[in-house]
N, C-alpha and C positions, 0 to 999 in steps of 0.2 A: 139188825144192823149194828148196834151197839157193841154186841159180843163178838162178831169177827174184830170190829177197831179195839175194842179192848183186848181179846186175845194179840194180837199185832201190834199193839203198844206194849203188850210185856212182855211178848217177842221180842221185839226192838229195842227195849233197856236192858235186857237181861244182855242178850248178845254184845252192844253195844258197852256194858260195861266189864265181862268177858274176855271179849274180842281181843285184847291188848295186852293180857296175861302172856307170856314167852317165856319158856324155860332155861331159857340163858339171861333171866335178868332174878334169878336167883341165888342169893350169897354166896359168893366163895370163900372157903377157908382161907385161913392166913397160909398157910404150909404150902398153897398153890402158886405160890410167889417165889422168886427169889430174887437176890439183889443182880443189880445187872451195872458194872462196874466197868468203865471200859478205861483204855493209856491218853485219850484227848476229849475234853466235852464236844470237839467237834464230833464224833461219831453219835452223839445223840441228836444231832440235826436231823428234820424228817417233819413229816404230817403224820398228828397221830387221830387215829379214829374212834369214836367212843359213843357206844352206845346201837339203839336199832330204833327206826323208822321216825317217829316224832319226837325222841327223846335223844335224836344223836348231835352230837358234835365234832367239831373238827378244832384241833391244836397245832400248830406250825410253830414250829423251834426253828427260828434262823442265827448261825452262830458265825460271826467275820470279823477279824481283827480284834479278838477276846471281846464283842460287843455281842451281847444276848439281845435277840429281839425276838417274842411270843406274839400270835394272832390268834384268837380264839374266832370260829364262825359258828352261826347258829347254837350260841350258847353266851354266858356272860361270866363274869369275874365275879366272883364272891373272895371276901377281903378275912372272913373270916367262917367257914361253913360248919352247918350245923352235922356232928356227927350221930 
């Protein structure tokens, strides 16, 4: 009895620490970017999306009467982050 629980506990960490690997959360070059410039900071108004499944967040840009207001959901402000 021992060895099926054991086999199935290293079953289960191994997957378990696996499982959450995805290939689109691996680095992008710089060169995959480019700058994105528009004629009013009102056209960067929007919700923007970031990230997949436990690690996402959401940013809303609302721009009215040249007042910038940002709301960050499921995620938080860092003042100064580590690169």
């Amino acid at each position: 009895m021992r060895f099926p629980l054991l086999c199935f506990g290293l079953f289960f960490s191994l997957s378990a620490s696996y499982g959450q690997t995805m290939l689109s959360m691996e680095p992008m070059s710089a060169f995959a970017f480019t700058k994105w410039i528009t004629a009013t900071p009102k056209d960067y108004e929007g919700v923007y999306h970031f990230g997949e499944s436990e690690a996402e967040s959401d940013f809303a840009l609302v721009i009215s009467k040249g007042i910038v207001t940002a709301q960050i959901r499921s995620g938080e402000w860092v003042a100064k982050p580590e690169r």
